[in-house]
N, C-alpha and C positions, 0 to 999 in steps of 0.2 A: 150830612157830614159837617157842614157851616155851621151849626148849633152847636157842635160840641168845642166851638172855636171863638175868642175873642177877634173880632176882625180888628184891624189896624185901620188905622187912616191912610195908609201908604199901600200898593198893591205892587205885585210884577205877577202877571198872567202869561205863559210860555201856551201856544197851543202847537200844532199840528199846519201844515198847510197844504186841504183835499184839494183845494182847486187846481193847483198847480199855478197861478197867475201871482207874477210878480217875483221878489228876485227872495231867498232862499234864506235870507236870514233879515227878514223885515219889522222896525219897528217902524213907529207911529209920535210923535214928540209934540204934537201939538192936536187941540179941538177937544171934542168931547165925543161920547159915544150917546146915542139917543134910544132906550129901551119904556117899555110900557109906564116903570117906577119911577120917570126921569133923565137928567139927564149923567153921566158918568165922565168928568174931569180925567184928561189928564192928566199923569205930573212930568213936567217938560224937564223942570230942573233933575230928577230923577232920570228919564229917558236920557238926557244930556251927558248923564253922567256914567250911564251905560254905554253910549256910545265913545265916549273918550276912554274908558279900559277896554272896552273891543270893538274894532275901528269898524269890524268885518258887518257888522249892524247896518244896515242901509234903511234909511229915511224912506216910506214906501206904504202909500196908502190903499195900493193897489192891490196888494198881496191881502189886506186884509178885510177889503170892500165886500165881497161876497164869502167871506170865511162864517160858520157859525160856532165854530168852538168855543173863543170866547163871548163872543155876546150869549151865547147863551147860562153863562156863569155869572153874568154879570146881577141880572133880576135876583139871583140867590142872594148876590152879597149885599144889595140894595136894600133886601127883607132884614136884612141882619145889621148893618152898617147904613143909614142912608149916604152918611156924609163920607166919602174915600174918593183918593185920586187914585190912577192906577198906572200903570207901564202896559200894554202889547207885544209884543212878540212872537210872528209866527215863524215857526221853522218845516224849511223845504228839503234838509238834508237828514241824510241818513251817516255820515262823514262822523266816527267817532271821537277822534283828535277834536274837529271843531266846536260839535255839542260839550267835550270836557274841558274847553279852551270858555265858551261860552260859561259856564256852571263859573267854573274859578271867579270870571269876570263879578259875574251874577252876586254870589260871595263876598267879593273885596268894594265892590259898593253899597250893598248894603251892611258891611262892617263899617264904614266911613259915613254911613248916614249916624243923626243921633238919634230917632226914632226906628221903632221896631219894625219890620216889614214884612207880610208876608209875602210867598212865595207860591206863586199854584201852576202847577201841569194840568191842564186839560190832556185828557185821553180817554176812548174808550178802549175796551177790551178787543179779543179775539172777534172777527168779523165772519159771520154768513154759511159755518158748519154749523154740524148738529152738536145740539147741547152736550152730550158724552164729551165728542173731542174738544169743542170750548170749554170745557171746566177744566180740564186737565191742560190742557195748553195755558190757557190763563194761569193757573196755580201754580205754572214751571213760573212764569214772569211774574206773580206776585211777590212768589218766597224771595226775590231776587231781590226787591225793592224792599220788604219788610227784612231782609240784608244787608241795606243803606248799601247795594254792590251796584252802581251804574254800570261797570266795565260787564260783570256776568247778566245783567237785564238786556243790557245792548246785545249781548253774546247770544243766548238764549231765545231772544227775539228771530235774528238771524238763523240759528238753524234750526229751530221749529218750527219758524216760516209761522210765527203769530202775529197778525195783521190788525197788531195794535197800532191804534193812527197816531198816536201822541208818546210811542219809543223814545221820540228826542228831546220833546220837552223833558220827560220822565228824565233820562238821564241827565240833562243840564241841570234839575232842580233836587237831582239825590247829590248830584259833584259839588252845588252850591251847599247844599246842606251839611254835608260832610266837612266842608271847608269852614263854614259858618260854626263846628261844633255838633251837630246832633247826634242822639246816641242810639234812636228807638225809634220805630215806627210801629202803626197799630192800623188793622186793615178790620175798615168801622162798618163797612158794606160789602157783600159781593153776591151776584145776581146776575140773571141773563134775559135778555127780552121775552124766551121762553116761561117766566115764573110769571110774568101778565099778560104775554098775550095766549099763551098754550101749547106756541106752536114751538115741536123742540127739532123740528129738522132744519131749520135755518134762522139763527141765534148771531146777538151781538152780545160778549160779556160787559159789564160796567165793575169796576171796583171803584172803592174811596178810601184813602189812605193818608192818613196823617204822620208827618215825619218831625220828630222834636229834639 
C-alpha cells in the first residue's frame, strides 16, 4: 500500500492498544523508535501540538513499550521514506465521543501545520473465525470506511461483534480526514491469513485503505 503513496516527512500513526498497559489514550513526545532500518525520530513539536488541542492525550511510554502495531509499520515507511519524524498514539478506548473528539483534534493540527502530513490507522481485520464469516464481516466494516462514515464503522463493528483491533484508530483517522477535506477512499488490498497459510478455519482479515 506505501508504494502507491508519496510519504511525508511528517507522520501521526494512531494504533490499537492489545496489551491493555498504560493509560488509554497514550502518546509518546520525545526519543526515537529503534527498528532493523534505523532509527525513527520523533516529532515533539507535532506531538506538543496534539497534546495542547486534546489535553485527554497523556505523556505515556508505557502503553506503548510492548505494543507492536506501530513498530511494525514503521520498517515499511523506512523502505519508502528513510528520512520522517512521526507522532504515536495508541488507543485503549472504545468511547465514540472521544475517538471523534480525538479525529477533530487530529484534523485542526495538522490544518495549522504548513507541511503535509500523513495520517495512518493501524488495524487488522476480523480476528480468529473461519474465512466465510471473516470476509463478510470484514466487508460490512470496510464498505463503511470506503464511506469515509466513522459513526456507521464504529456502529457496525459493535453489533457484528468484528474484532477489529484498530476500530478506534480507524474512526479518529476517517473523523480527521473528513474534517481535513477528503472525498474518496480506495481499498488497495484485502486478504486473510488463510490465502498463505491455507488454513481457512481460523483467519485474521487484513485490509489497506487509502483515504484522499
Amino acid at each position: 500500500m506505501y508504494s502507491q503513496l508519496q510519504i511525508p516527512r511528517r507522520i501521526i500513526i494512531m494504533c490499537p492498544n492489545h496489551t491493555g498497559k498504560g493509560h488509554s489514550l497514550a502518546i509518546m513526545s520525545q526519543g526515537a523508535w529503534a527498528t532493523p532500518l534505523g532509527h525513527a525520530p520523533i516529532d515533539s513539536p507535532l506531538a506538543a501540538a496534539l497534546r495542547k488541542n486534546f489535553p485527554l492525550l497523556t505523556e505515556d511510554a508505557d502503553a506503548h513499550r510492548l505494543e507492536h502495531a506501530i513498530e511494525v509499520e514503521l520498517p515499511f515507511l523506512q523502505a519508502r521514506r528513510p528520512a520522517f519524524t512521526f507522532v504515536p498514539i495508541a488507543l485503549g478506548t472504545a468511547q465514540f465521543e472521544i475517538l471523534e473528539k480525538l479525529g477533530e483534534a487530529v484534523a485542526d493540527t495538522v490544518q495549522a501545520q504548513s507541511e503535509r502530513i500523513l495520517i495512518i490507522a493501524s488495524s487488522d481485520m476480523n480476528h480468529y473465525e473461519n474465512d466465510t464469516i471473516t470476509r463478510v464481516k470484514d466487508h460490512k466494516a470496510i464498505d463503511r470506511i470506503l464511506a469515509l462514515d466513522p459513526r456507521g464503522l464504529f456502529d457496525v463493528v459493535m453489533r457484528e461483534e468484528i474484532s477489529m483491533c484498530g476500530f478506534g484508530p480507524t474512526v479518529a483517522m476517517l473523523t480527521a480526514s473528513k474534517r481535513l477535506g477528503a472525498t474518496s477512499a480506495e481499498l488497495v488490498k484485502y486478504a486473510t491469513s488463510g490465502d498463505v497459510s491455507g488454513d481457512r478455519e481460523m483467519v485474521v482479515g487484513y485490509a489497506g485503505v487509502i483515504v484522499r
